[in-house]
N, C-alpha and C positions, 0 to 999 in steps of 0.2 A: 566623758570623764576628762579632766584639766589633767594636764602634768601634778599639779598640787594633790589632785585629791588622789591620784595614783599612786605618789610616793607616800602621803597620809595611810591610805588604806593598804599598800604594800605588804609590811609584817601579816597582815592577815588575810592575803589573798596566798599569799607563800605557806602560812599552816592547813587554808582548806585545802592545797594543791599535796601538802605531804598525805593529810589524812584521806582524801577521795583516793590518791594511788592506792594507798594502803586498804580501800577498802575495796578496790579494783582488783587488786590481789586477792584479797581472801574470796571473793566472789570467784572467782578464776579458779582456787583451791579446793572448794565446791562444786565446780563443774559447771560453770555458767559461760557461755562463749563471752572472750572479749567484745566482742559487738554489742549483746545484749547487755553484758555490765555497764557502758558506757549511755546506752537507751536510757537505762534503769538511771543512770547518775543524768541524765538530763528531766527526765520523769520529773527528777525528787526536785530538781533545781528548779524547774515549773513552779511544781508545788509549794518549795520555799518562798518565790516569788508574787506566787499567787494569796501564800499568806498575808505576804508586805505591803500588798497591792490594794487585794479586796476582789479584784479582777482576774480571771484567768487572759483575758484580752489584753489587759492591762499590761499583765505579768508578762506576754511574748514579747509585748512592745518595750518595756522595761529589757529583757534579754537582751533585743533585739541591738539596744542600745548599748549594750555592757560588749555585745559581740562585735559590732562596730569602732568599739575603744580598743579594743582586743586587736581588731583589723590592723586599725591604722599603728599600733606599737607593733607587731610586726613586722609590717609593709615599711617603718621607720628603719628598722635596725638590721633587716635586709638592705636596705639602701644607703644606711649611712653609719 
């Protein structure tokens, strides 16, 4: 992912992060261990992916990719 398309898709990477907490919680409220709720939120993000894809192979490598943009913007702002 460029600078560009991070700061484009930004606003909506900021609402999934409010509503997955919020849903992290009500799971928690429930009695779901936080580790599991977390499983369960990468499960769905699979599956989301796997929609977009057509592939569930597809779909990890696609992840794989979003976690790697993820990587390097922290490993950034750690350092500078």
């Amino acid at each position: 992912m460029t600078e560009e398309e991070y700061h484009r898709v930004r606003p909506v990477i900021e609402m999934a992060q409010r509503l997955e907490r919020s849903l992290h919680v009500k799971l928690i409220e429930k009695g779901v261990a936080p580790i599991d709720a977390l499983i369960g939120s990468v499960y769905a993000s699979h599956d989301l992916a796997t929609r977009l894809h057509g592939n569930p192979v597809a779909a990890i490598e696609w992840m794989r990719d979003v976690l790697d943009a993820v990587e390097r913007q922290v490993m950034e702002a750690a350092h500078g």
